[in-house]
ChimeraX commands (.cxc) that place a marker at each C-alpha (Angstrom):
marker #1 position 10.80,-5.02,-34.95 radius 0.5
marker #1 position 12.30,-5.13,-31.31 radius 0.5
marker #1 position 13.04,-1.36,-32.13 radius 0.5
marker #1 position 9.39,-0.82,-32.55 radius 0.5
marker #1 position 8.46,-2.75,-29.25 radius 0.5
marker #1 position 11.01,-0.69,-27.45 radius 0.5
marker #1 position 9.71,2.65,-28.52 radius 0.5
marker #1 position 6.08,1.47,-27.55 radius 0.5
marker #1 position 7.50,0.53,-24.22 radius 0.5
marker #1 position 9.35,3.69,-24.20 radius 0.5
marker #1 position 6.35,5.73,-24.77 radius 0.5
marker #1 position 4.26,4.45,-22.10 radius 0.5
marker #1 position 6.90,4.39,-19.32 radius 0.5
marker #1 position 6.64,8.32,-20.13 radius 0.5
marker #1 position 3.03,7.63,-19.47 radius 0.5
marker #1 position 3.03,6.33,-16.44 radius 0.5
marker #1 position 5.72,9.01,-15.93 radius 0.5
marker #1 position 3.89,12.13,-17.15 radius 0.5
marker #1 position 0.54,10.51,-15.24 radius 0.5
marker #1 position 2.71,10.77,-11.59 radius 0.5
marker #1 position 3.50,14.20,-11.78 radius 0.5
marker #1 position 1.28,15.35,-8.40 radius 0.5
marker #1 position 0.09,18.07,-9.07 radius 0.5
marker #1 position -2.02,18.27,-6.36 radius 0.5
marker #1 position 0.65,17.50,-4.08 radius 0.5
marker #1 position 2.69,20.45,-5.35 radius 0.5
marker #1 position -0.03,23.21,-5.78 radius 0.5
marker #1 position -1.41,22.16,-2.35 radius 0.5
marker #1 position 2.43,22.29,-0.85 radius 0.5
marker #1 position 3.03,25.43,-2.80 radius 0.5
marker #1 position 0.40,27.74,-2.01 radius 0.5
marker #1 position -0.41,26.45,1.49 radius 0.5
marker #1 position 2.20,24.58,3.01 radius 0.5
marker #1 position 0.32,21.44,3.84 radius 0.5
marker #1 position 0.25,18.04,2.55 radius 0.5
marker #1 position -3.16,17.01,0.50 radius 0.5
marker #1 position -2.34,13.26,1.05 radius 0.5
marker #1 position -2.95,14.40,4.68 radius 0.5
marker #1 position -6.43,16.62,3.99 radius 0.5
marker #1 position -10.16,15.62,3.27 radius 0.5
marker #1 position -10.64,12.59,1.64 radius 0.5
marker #1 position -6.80,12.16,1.44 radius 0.5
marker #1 position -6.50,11.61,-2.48 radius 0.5
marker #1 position -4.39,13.92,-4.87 radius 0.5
marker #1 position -7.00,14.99,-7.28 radius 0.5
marker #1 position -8.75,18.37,-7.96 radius 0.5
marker #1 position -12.23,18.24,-6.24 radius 0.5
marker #1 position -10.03,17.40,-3.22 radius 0.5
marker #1 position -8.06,20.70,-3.81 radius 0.5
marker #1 position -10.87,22.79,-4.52 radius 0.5
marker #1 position -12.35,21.46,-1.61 radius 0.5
marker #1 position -9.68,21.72,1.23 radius 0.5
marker #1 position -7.33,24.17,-0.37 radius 0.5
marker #1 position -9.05,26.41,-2.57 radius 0.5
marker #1 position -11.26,26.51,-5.83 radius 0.5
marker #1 position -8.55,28.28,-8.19 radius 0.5
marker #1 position -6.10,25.74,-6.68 radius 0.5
marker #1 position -8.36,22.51,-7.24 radius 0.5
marker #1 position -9.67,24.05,-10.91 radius 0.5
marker #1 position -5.71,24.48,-11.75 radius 0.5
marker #1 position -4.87,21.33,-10.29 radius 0.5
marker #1 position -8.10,19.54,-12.47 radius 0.5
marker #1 position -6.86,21.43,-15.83 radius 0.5
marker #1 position -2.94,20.02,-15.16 radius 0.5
marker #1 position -4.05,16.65,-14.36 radius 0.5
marker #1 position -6.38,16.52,-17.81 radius 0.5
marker #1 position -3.31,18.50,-19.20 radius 0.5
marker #1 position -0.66,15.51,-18.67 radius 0.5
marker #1 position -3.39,12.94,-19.55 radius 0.5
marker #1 position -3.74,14.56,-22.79 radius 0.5
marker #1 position 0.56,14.91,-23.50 radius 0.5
marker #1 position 0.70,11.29,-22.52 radius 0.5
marker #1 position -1.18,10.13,-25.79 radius 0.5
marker #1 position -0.81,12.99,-27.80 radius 0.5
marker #1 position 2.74,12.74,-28.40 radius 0.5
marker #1 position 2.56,8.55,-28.83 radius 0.5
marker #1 position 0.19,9.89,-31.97 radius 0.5
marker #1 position 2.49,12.55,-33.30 radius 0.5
marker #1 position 5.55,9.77,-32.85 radius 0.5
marker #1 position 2.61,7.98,-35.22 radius 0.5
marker #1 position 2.51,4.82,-33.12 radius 0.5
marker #1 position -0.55,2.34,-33.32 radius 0.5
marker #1 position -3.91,3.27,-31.90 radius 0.5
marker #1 position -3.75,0.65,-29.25 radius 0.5
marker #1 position -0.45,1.91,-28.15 radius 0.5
marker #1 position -1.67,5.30,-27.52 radius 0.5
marker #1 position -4.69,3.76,-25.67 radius 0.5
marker #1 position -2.23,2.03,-23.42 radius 0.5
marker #1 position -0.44,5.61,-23.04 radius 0.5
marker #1 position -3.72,7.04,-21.88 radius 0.5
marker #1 position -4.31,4.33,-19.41 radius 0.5
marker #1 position -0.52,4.25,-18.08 radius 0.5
marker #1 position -1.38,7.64,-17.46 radius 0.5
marker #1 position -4.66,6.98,-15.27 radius 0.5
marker #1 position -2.33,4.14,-13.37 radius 0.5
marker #1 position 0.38,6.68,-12.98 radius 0.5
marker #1 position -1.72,9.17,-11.53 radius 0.5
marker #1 position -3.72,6.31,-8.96 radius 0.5
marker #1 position -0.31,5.12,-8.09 radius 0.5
marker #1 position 2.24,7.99,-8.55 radius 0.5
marker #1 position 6.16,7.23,-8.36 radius 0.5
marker #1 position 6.71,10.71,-6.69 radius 0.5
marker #1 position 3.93,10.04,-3.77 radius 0.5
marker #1 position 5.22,6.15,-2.71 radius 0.5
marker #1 position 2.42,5.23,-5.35 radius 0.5
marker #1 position -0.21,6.86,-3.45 radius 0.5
marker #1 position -2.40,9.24,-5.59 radius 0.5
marker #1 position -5.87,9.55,-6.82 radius 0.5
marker #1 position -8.56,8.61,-9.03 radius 0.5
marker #1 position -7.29,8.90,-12.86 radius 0.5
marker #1 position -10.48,10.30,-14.19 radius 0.5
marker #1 position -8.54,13.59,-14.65 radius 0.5
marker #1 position -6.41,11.90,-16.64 radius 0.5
marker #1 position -8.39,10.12,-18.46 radius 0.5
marker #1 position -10.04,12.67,-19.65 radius 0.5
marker #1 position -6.79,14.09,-20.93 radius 0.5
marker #1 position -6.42,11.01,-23.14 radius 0.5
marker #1 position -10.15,10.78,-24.11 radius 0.5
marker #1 position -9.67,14.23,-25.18 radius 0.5
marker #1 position -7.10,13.42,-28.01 radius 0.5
marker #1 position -9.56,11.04,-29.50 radius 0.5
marker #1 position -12.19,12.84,-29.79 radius 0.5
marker #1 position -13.43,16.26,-28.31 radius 0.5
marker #1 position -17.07,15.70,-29.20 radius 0.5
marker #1 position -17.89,12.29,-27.59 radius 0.5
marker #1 position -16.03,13.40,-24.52 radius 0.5
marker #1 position -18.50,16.33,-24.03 radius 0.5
marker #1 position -21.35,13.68,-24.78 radius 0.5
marker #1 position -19.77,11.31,-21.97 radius 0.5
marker #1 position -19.49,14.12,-19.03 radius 0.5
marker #1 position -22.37,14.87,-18.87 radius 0.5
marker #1 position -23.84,12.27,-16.45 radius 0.5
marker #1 position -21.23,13.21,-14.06 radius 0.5
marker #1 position -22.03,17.47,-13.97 radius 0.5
marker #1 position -26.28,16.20,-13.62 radius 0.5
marker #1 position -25.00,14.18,-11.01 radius 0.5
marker #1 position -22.38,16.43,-9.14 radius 0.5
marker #1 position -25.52,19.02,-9.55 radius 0.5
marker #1 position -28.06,17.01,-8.07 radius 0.5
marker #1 position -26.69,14.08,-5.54 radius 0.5
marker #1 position -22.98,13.29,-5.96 radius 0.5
marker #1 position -20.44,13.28,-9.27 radius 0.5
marker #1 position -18.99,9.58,-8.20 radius 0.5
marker #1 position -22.27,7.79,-9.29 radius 0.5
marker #1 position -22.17,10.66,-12.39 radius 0.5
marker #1 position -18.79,9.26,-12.80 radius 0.5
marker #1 position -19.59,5.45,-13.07 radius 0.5
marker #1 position -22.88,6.57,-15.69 radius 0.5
marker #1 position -20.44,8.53,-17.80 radius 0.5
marker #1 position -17.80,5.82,-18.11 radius 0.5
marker #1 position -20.59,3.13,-18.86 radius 0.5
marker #1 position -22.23,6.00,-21.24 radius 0.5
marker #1 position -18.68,6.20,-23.33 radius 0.5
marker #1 position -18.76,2.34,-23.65 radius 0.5
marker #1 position -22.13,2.24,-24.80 radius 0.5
marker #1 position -21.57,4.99,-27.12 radius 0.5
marker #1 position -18.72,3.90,-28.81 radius 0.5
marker #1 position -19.71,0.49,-28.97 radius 0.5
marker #1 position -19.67,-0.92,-32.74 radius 0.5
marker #1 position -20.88,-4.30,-32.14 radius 0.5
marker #1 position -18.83,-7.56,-31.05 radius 0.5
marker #1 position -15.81,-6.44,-29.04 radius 0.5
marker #1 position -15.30,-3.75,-31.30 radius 0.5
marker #1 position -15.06,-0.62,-29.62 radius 0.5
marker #1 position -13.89,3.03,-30.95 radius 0.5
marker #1 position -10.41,4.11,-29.19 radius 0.5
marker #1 position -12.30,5.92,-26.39 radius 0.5
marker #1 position -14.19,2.83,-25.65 radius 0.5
marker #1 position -11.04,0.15,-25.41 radius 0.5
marker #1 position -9.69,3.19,-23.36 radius 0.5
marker #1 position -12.43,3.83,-20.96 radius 0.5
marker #1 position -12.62,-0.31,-20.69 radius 0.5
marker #1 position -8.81,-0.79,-19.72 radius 0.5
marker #1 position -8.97,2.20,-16.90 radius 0.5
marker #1 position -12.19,0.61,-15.47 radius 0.5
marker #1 position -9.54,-1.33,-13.24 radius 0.5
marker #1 position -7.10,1.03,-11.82 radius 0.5
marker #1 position -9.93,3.68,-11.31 radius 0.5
marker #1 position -12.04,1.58,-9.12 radius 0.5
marker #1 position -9.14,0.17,-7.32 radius 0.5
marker #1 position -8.32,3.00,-6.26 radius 0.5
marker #1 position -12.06,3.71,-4.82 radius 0.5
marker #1 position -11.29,0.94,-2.67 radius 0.5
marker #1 position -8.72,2.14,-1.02 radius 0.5
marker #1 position -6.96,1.48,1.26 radius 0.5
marker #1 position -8.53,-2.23,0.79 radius 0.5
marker #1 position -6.97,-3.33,3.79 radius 0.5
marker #1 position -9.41,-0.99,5.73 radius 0.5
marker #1 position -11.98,-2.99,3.90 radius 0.5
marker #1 position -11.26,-6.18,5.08 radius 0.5
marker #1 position -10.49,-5.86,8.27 radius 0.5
marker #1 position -14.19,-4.04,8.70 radius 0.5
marker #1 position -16.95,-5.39,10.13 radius 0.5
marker #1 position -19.35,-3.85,7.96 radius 0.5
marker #1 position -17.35,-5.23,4.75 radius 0.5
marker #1 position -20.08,-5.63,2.45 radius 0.5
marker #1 position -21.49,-2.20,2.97 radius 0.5
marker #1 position -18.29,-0.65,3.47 radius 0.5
marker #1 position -17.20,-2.02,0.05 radius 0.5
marker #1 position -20.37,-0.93,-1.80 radius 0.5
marker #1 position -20.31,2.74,-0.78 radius 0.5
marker #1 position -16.70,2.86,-1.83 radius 0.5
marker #1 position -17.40,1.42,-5.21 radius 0.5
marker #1 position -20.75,3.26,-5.83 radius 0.5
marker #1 position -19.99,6.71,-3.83 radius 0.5
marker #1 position -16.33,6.79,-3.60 radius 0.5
marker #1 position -16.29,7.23,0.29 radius 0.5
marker #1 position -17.69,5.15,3.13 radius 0.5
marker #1 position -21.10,6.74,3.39 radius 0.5
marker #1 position -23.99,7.35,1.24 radius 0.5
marker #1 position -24.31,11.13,0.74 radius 0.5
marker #1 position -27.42,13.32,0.54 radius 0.5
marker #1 position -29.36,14.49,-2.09 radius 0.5
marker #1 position -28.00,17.55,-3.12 radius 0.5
marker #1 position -31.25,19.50,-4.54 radius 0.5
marker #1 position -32.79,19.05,-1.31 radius 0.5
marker #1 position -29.94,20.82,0.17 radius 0.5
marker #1 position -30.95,23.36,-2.57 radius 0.5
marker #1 position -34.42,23.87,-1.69 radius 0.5
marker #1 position -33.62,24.32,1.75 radius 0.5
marker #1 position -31.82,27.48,0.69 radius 0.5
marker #1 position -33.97,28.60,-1.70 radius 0.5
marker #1 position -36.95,28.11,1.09 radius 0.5
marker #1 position -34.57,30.45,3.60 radius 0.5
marker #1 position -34.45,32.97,0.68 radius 0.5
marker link #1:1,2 radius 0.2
marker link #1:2,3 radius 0.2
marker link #1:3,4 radius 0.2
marker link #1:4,5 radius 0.2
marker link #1:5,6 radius 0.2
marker link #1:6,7 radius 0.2
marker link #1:7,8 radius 0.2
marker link #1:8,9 radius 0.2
marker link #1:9,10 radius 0.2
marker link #1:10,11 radius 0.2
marker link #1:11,12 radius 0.2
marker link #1:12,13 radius 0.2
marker link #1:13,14 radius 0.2
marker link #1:14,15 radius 0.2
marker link #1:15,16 radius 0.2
marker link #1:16,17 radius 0.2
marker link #1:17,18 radius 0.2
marker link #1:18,19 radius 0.2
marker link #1:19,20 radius 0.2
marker link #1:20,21 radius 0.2
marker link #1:21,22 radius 0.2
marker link #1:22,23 radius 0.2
marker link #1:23,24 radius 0.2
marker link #1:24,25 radius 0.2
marker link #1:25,26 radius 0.2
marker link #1:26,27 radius 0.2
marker link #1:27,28 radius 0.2
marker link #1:28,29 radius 0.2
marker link #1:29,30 radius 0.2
marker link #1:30,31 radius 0.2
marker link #1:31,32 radius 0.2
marker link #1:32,33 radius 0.2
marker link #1:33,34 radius 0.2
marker link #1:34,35 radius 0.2
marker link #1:35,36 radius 0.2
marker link #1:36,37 radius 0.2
marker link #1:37,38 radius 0.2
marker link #1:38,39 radius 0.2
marker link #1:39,40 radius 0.2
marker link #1:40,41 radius 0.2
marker link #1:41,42 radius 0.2
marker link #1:42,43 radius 0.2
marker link #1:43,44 radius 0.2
marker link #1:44,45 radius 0.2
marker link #1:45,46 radius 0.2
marker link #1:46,47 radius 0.2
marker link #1:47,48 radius 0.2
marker link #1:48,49 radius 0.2
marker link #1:49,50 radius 0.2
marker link #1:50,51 radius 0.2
marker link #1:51,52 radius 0.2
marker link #1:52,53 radius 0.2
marker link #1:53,54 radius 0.2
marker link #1:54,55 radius 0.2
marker link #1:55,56 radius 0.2
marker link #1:56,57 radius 0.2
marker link #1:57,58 radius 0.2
marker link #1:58,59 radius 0.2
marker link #1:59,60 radius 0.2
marker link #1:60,61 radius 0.2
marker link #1:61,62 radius 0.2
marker link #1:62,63 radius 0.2
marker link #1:63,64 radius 0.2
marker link #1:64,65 radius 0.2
marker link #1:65,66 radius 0.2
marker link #1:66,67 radius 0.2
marker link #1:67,68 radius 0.2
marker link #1:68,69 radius 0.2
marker link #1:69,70 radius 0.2
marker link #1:70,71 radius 0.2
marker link #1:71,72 radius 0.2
marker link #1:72,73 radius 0.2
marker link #1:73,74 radius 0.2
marker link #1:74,75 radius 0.2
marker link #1:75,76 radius 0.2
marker link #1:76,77 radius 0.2
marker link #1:77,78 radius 0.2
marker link #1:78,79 radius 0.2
marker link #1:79,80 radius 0.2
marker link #1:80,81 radius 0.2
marker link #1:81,82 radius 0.2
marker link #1:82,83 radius 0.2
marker link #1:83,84 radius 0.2
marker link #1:84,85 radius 0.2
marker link #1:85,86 radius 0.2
marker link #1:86,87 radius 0.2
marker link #1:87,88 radius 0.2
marker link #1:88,89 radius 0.2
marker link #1:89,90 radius 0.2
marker link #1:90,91 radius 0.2
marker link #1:91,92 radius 0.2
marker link #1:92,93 radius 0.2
marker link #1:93,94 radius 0.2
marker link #1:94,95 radius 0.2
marker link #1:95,96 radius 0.2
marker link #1:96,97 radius 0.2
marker link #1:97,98 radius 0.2
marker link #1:98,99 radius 0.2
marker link #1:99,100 radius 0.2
marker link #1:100,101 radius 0.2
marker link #1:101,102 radius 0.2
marker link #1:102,103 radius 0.2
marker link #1:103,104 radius 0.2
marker link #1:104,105 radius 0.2
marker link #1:105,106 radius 0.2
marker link #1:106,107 radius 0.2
marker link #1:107,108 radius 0.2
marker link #1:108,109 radius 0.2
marker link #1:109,110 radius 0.2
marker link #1:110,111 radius 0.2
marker link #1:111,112 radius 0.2
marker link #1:112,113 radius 0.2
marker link #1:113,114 radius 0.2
marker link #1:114,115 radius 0.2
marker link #1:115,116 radius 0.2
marker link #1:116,117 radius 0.2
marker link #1:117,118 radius 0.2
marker link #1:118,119 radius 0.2
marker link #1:119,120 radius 0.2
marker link #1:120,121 radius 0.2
marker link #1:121,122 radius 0.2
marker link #1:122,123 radius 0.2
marker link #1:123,124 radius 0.2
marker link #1:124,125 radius 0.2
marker link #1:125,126 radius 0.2
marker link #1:126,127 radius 0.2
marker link #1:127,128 radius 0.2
marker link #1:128,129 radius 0.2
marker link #1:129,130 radius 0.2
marker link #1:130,131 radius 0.2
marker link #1:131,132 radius 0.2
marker link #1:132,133 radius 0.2
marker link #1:133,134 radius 0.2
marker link #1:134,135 radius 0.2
marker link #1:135,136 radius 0.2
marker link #1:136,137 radius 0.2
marker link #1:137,138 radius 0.2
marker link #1:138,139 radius 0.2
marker link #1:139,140 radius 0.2
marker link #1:140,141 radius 0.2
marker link #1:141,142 radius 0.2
marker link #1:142,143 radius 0.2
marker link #1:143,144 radius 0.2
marker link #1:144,145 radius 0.2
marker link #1:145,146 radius 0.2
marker link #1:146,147 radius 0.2
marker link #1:147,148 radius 0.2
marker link #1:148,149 radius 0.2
marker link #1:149,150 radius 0.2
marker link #1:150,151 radius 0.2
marker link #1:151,152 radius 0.2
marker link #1:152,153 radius 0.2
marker link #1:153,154 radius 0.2
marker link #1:154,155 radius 0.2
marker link #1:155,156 radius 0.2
marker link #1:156,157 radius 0.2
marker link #1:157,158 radius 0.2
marker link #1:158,159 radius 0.2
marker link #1:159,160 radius 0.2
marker link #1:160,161 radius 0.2
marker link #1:161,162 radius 0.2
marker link #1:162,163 radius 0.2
marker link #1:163,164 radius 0.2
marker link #1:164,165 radius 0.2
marker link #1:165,166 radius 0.2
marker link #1:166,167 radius 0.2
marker link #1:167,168 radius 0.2
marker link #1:168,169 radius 0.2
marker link #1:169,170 radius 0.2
marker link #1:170,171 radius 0.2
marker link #1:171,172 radius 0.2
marker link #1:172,173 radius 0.2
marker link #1:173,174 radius 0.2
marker link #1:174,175 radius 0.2
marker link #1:175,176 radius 0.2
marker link #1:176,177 radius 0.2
marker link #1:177,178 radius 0.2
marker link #1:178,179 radius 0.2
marker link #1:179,180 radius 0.2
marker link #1:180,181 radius 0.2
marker link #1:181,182 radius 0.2
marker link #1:182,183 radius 0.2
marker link #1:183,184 radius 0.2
marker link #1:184,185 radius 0.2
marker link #1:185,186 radius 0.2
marker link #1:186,187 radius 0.2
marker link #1:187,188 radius 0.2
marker link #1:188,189 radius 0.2
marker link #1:189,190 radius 0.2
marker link #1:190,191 radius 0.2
marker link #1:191,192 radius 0.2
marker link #1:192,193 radius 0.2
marker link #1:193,194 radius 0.2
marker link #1:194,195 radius 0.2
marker link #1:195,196 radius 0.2
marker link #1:196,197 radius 0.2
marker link #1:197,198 radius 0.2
marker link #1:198,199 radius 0.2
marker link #1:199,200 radius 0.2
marker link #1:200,201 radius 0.2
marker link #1:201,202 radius 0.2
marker link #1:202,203 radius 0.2
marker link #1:203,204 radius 0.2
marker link #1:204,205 radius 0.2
marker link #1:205,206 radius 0.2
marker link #1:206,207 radius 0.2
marker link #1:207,208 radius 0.2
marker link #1:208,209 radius 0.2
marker link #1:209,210 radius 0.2
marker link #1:210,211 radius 0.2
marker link #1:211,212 radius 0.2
marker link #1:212,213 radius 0.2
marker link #1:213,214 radius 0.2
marker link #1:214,215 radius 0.2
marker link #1:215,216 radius 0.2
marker link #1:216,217 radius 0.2
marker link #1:217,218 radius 0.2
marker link #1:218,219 radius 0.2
marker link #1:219,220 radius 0.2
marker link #1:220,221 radius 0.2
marker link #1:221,222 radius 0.2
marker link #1:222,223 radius 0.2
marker link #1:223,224 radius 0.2
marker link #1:224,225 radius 0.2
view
């Protein structure tokens, strides 16, 4: 029995492991010679990448991150450990990515991740549950897509009680690290004078602003044209 504890353990300290490898960091390093901590909204994710780097850097960097999300809680289910273990692989993951040992536990948002592990469980409902967020990145901004899609995958896999399918439990348990990490750095957040409002873009938007409508931005170019 303490054998089987240690394994579990085992398993998702390779999560959290597997989840800090910055990729951003390295493609960003790699193929320009800066620092991404250091650039735009100073997170290591993709859309940060793709936006200050380059798009085949930020789309490579968004394929790793889902990549080590997925090999976090893939292998705990070949090793044929329980289901809750592997969900706890898949959020170790999100946690090691938000708060990477290779960046001083700086990082970024997990949702890359995330969808690495939501992706071993099943394929189908993670297709169902993007889908707020690419309406959203289309039309206004993919951080309030983001929130609609996690509370779409609870709703979705919601089997009444607390009884949840695995993506569900999973989607529950990263609902902390993710949105701690939209707060920071918090201590910017309490030491502002606009805390309130400064705290509810961060949550909602995921920066300290509320950004424009993107269709009207569309128009606009469709008018010129």
């Amino acid at each position: 029995m303490i054998n089987q504890y240690l394994v579990c353990l085992a398993f998702m300290a390779l999560a959290y492991v597997l989840g800090s490898i910055p990729f951003a960091y390295i493609i960003t390093r790699v193929t320009s010679g800066k620092n991404i901590l250091e650039m735009g909204w100073k997170k290591s994710s993709g859309s940060n990448v793709a936006k200050n780097v380059g798009l085949w850097q930020g789309i490579l960097t968004a394929a790793l991150d889902i990549g080590k999300g997925f090999l976090a809680v893939f292998l705990a289910k070949e090793y044929g450990l329980p289901v809750s273990v592997q969900i706890f692989c898949g959020v170790m993951s999100v946690i090691g990515h938000n708060w990477s040992l290779f960046l001083g536990f700086k990082g970024g948002r997990g949702l890359g991740a995330l969808m690495g592990a939501m992706l071993v469980f099943s394929p189908a409902t993670l297709i169902i549950i993007l889908v707020p967020t690419i309406v959203f990145a289309i039309i206004w901004t993919a951080s309030v897509g983001t929130i609609l899609s996690l509370v779409t995958g609870i709703f979705i896999t919601f089997k009444g009680g607390l009884n949840f399918e695995p993506i569900g439990y999973l989607i529950l348990l990263s609902l902390i690290p993710i949105f701690l990490k939209r707060m920071s750095p918090i201590k910017e957040v309490l030491e502002s004078d606009k805390r309130n409002e400064l705290m509810e873009n961060r949550l909602i938007f995921d920066q300290d602003t509320v950004p424009p409508f993107r269709i009207k931005s569309l128009k606009k170019l469709f008018k010129k044209d």
